[in-house]
C-alpha positions in Angstrom: -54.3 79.6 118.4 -53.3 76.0 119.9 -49.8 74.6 120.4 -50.4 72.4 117.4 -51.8 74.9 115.1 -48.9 77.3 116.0 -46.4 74.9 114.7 -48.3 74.0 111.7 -48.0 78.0 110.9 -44.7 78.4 111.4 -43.5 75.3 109.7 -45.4 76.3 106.3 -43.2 79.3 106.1 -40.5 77.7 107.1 -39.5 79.6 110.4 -39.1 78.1 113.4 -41.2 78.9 116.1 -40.3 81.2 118.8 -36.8 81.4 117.9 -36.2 83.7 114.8 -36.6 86.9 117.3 -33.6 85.7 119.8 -31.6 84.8 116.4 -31.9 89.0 115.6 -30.9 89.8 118.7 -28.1 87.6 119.0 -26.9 88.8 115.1 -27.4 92.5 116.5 -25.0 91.9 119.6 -22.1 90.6 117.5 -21.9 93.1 114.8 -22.2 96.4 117.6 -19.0 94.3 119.6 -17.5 93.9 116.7 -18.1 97.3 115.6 -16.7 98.5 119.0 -13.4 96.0 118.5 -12.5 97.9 114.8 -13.3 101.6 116.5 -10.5 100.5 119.5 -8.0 99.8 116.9 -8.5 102.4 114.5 -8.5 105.3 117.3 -5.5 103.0 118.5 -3.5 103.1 115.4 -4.1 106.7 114.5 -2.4 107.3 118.1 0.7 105.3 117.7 0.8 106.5 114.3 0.8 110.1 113.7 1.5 111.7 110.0 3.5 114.7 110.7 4.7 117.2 107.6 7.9 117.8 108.1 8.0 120.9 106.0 9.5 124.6 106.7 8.7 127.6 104.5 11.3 128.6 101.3 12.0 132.1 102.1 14.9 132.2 104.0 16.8 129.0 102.4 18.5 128.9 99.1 16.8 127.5 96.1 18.6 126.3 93.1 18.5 123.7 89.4 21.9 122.8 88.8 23.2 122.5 85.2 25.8 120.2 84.0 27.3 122.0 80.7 31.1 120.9 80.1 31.8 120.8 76.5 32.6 117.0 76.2 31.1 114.3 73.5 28.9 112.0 75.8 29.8 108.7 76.2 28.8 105.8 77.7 31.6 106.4 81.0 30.9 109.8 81.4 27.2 110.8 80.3 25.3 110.6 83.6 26.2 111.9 86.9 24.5 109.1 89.5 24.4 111.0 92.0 24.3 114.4 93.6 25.5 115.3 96.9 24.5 118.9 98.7 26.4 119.8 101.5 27.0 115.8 102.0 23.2 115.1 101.1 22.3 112.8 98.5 19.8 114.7 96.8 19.3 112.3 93.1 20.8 109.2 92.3 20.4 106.8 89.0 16.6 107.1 89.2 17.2 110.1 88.3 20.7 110.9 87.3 21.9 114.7 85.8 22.8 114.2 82.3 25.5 115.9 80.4 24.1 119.1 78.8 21.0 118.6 81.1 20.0 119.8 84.3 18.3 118.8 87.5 15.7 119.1 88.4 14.8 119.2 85.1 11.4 120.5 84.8 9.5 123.9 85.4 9.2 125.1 89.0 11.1 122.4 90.7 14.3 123.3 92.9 16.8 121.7 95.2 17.1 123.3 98.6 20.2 124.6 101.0 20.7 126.9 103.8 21.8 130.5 102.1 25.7 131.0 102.6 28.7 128.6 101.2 27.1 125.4 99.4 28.6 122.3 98.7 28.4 120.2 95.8 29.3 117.0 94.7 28.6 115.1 91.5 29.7 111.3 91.1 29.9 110.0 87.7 29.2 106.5 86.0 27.5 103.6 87.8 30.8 103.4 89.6 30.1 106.6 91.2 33.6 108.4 90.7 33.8 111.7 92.7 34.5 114.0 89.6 33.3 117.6 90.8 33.7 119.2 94.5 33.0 122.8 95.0 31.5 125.4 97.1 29.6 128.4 96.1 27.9 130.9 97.6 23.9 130.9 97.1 21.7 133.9 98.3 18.1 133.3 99.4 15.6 132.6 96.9 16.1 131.1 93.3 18.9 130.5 91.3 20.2 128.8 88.0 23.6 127.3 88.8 25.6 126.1 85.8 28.3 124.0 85.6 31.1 124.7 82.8 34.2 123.1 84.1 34.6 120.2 86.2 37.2 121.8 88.0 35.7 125.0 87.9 33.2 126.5 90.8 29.9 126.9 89.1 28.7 130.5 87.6 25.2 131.3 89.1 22.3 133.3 87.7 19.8 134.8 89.6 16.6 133.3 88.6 14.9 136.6 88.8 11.7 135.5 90.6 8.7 136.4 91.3 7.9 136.4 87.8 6.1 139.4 86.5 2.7 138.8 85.5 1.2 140.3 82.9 -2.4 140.7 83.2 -3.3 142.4 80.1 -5.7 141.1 77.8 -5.1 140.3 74.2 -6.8 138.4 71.5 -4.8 135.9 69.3 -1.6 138.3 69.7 0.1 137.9 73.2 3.5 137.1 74.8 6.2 134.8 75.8 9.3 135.2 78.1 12.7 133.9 76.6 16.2 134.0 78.7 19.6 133.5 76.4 22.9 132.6 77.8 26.4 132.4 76.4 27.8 129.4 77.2 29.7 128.3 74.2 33.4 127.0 74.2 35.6 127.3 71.3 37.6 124.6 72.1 37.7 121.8 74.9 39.5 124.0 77.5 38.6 127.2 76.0 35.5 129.4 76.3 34.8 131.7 74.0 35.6 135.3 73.9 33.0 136.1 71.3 30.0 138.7 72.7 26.9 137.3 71.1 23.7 138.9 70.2 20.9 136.6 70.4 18.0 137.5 67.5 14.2 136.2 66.7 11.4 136.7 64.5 8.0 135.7 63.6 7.5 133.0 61.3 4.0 134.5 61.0 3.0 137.9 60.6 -0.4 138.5 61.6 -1.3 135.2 60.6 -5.4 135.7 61.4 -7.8 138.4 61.9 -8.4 139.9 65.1 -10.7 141.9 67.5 -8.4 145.4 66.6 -8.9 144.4 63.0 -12.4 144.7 63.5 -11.9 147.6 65.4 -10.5 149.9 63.1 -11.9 148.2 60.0 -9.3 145.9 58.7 -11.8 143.1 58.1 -12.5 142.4 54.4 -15.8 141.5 53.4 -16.8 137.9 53.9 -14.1 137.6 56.3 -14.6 137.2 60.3 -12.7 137.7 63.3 -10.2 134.6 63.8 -10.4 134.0 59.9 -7.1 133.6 58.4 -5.2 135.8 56.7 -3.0 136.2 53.5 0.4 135.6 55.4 2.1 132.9 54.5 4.2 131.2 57.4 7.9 131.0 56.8 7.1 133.3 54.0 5.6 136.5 55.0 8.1 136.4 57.8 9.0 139.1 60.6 12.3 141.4 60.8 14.7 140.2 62.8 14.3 141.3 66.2 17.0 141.7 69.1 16.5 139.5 72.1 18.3 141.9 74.8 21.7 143.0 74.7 24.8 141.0 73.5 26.6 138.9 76.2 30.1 137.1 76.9 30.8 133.8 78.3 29.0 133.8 81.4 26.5 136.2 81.0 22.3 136.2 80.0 19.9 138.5 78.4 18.0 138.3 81.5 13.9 137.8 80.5 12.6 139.0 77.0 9.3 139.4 76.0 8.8 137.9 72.6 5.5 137.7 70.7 3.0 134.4 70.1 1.3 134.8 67.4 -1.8 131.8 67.0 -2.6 130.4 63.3 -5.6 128.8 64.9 -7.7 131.4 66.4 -9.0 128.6 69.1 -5.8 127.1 70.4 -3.9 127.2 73.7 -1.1 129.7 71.6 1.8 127.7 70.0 3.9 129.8 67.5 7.0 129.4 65.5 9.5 132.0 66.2 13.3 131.8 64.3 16.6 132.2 65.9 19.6 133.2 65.0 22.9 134.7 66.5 25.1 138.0 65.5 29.0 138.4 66.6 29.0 141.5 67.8 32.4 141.8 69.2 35.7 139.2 68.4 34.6 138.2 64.6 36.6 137.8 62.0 35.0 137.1 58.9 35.2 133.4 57.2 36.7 132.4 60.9 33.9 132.8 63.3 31.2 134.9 61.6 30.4 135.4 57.7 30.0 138.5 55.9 27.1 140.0 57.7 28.2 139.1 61.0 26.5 135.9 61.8 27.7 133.2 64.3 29.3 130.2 62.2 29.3 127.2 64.4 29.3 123.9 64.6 25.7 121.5 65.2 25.7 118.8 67.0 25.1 116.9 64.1 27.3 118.7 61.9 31.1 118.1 61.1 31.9 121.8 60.3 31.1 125.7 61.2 27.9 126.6 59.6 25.9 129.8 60.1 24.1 129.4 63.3 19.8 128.9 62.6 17.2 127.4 65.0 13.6 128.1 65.9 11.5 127.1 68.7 8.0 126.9 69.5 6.7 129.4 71.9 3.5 129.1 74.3 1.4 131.8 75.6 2.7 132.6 79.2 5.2 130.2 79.2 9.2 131.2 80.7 12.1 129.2 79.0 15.8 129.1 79.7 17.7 129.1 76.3 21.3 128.0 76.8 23.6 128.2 74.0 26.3 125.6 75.6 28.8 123.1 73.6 32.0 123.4 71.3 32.1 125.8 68.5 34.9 124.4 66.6 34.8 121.2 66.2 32.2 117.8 67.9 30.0 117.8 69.9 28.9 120.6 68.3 27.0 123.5 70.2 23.1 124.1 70.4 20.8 125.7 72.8 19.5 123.7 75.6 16.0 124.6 77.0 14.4 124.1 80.5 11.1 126.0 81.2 11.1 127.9 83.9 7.4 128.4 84.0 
């Protein structure tokens, strides 16, 4: 092909002759230097740069939730504690303060940390962060529940009582919770109470649907099916009352109970009803502190006199919960129980 006819080729596809192979190569030569420039500082950066974890294992230290319980009526001075010192550590502060009748860390699983032996602890209140509580206690290894009653009080502490047991038993709709009462309750401002309590439940439901044992031993009725409902009637055809452990003082827990869940909605993650309530079982005195049969008359917390004590809660399959019976019996704030899931 001549010169002339050469060009004429290339210029009707608009590329330039001879050149569009060198423009490649040159394209080619920027993009691997440049390639080679980013790999420099990359390798670069990761070595001036290191992530380290600075983590160490939890079985030797102390682990513990503290729990701020002193029988006041919450205000706007004295409601949160902005900050929490351990052994001169600031562990929280206002993002996320401990609030009165609350605890921190306040969700399942989660624990501050200290080296086993005589802890320090200091809580500053209101956004002027007053020093208000400065003790020491002793912490063992492992997890604990350390409640605060008095600010000028050391704290009591409860053994967690971890590992949790596991129960790997298989059920159908019927199947189990774990529930942990403690006596907190004051009678007055500067005055715990010296009544032993015994905390009670029972099912809202009783047998509320049909289950794989009914059809076992033939308790089905005709045209009625596993996870069919039932005739009980919820807060009708209730349980018997039921004791949850064994009656405890100021300071003292049940330690973990099993109580029963019991699903009216055979396909369900297992969310049942059970009701509370509390029995005097030493220090009563009838129309003071207890009624006739011997049940707890207390204050709410929304209340402005001694009523029989009643509550329920809602219990989930597997689940651990805390139930703290903490406030003033006599007169406001009142007194409730205060949960905090432990698993």
């Amino acid at each position: 092909m001549s010169d002339s006819a050469a060009g004429w080729y290339f210029r009707k596809r608009r590329i330039k002759p001879f050149y569009f192979l060198n423009l490649n190569i040159v394209h080619m030569k920027r993009i691997y230097y440049i390639g080679i420039l980013l790999l420099t500082v990359f390798f670069t950066a990761c070595e001036k740069h290191v992530i380290e974890f600075d983590a160490r294992p939890a079985t030797d230290v102390a682990e513990f939730q503290i729990h701020w319980y002193s029988p006041i009526t919450p205000s706007v001075d004295n409601t949160y504690m902005y900050k929490i010192d351990i052994n001169n550590t600031m562990v929280a502060n206002s993002t996320t303060p401990l609030k009165s009748y609350n605890s921190q860390p306040n969700s399942a699983g989660r624990y501050f940390t200290a080296e086993a032996g005589s802890v320090n602890i200091k809580l500053y209140q209101s956004t002027d962060l007053n020093l208000v509580y400065d003790q020491n206690v002793t912490l063992a290894k492992g997890k604990q529940n350390v409640v605060i009653h008095d600010l000028n009080l050391p704290p009591i502490v409860f053994e967690t009582e971890y590992p949790f047991i596991i129960d790997r038993q298989t059920y159908d709709t019927d199947t189990i919770a774990f529930v942990k009462f403690y006596n907190i309750l004051y009678e007055y401002v500067n005055a715990p109470t010296t009544l032993k309590l015994q905390y009670q439940y029972r099912k809202n439901w009783v047998h509320p649907l049909y289950t794989l044992e009914d059809l076992k031993n033939g308790r089905i009725p005709e045209g009625k099916n596993v996870g069919d409902a039932t005739d009980t009637r919820a807060g009708v055809d209730v349980g018997s009352w039921t004791n949850l452990g064994a009656p405890v003082s100021f300071g003292e827990t049940t330690g973990w109970q099993v109580v029963p869940v019991e699903k009216n909605t055979y396909v369900s993650q297992g969310v049942a009803r059970l009701d509370y309530r509390i029995i005097v079982t030493e220090g009563g005195i009838e129309g003071i502190n207890m009624n006739s049969e011997g049940l707890l008359l207390a204050q709410t917390t929304s209340g402005s006199a001694p009523i029989v004590y009643s509550d329920y809660w809602n219990s989930t399959i597997g689940r651990r919960v805390h139930h703290f019976y903490t406030g003033i019996r006599t007169e406001k704030p009142g007194a409730g129980v205060r949960i905090l899931l432990a698993k």
